[in-house]
Each structure stands twice: as C-alpha cells, then as structure tokens.
N, C-alpha and C positions, 0 to 999 in steps of 0.2 A: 827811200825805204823799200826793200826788198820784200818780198810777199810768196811765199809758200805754202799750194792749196797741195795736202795730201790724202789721196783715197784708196779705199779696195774696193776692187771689181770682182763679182764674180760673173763664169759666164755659165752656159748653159750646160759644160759640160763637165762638170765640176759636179759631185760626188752628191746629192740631198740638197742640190740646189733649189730652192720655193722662193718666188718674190710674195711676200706675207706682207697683208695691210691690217695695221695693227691701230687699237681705237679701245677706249675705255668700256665709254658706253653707248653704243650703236645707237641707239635713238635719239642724243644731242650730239655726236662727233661724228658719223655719216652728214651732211646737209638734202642727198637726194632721199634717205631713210625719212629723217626730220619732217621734212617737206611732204610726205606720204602719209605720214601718220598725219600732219595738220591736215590735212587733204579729209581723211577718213573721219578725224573729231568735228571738222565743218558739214560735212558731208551724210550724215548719220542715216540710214534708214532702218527696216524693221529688221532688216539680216546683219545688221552692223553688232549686233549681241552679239555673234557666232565669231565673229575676227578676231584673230590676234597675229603676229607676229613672231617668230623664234629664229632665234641663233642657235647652229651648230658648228661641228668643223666637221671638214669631210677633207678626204687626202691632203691634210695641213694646213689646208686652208679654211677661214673663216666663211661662212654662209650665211643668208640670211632669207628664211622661210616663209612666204607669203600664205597664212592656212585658217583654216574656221573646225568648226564644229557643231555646222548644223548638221541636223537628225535625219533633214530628208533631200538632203542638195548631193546631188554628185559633183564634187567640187574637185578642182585639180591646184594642187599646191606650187606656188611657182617657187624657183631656187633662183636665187641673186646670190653674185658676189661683191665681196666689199665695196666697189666700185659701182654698183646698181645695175649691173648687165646681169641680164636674164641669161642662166647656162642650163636650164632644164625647167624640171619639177619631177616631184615625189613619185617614181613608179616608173620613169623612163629609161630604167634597165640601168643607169647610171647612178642614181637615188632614189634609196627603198626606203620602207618605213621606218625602217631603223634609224634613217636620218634623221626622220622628224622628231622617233622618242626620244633619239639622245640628245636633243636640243633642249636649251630652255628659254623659257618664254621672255620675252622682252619688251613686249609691248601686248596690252586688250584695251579693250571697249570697257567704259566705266563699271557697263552695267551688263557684262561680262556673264554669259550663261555656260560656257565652258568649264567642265569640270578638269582642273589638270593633277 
C-alpha cells in the first residue's frame, strides 16, 4: 500500500501571512494559562481581588493580558502570546491601553473587586 501525505506551505513572503494559534477557551486549552490560574486560586492573598486575566488580539494575533485593578498599586500589565512568551506589557510603545479595553475578560478572582 502506497501512502500519500499532502500539504501547503506558506512561507514568509507570501502576501498576510500570520502563523495564528487558535483555541476555544484560553483558560482550559492553553495548559501553561491553565497552570497560572491554578497557581493564583492556591495561592490567594489580600491583592488577589484586584487580578484578572484578558484576551485581546493585537496585529492578528491572539494576546493574553496579565492585569488587576487595584486603586493604589502602580502595576504593569504583562502581554503573552498564545504560546506563554512574555512579548511586552501595556504602555511599552507597542501596547497601549487600548489593548487592554478592547480585550475581554477571561478569567478573576472569585471574589472579584474590579468593576468591568
């Protein structure tokens, strides 16, 4: 028996080319997301009201927002990609705030003081 694997390639120069990592729902079909969040539910302290989580997209590709909403923390938002690699945060001339409001929330804290 004869066997024939066929594929398309594209390469980099090829016209709107994006390698997209594509997922239902980021907090069970990531595992290093997954893993984060159990992290933060074991882990609870008195700033853990203030976290949540959000997904956006930013030039095609999917994000995922490390961010809170405390009142009096100067806090810096970290930018992951699907993949769990740190590519920024919120303000670094790359991603502005706009990233963050046009995302939506995907994961908080039960007991959740953020108003969204």
């Amino acid at each position: 028996m004869v066997s024939f694997l066929i594929y398309s390639c594209n390469s980099d120069n090829d016209i709107g080319f994006k390698s997209l990592c594509t997922f239902g729902d980021p907090t069970t079909d990531l595992a290093w997301l997954k893993a984060e969040i159990e992290e933060r539910e074991q882990n609870s302290t008195e700033f853990s009201k203030y976290l949540y989580i959000s997904q956006a997209v930013h030039d095609g590709e999917a994000i995922i927002i490390f961010a809170d909403c405390c009142p009096v923390c100067n806090s810096v938002f970290v930018v992951y990609n699907c993949k769990g690699e740190n590519i920024g945060f919120i303000g670094d001339g790359n991603f502005t705030s706009e990233t963050l409001s046009s995302g939506n929330v995907v994961w908080k804290t039960s007991d959740n003081a953020c108003n969204f």
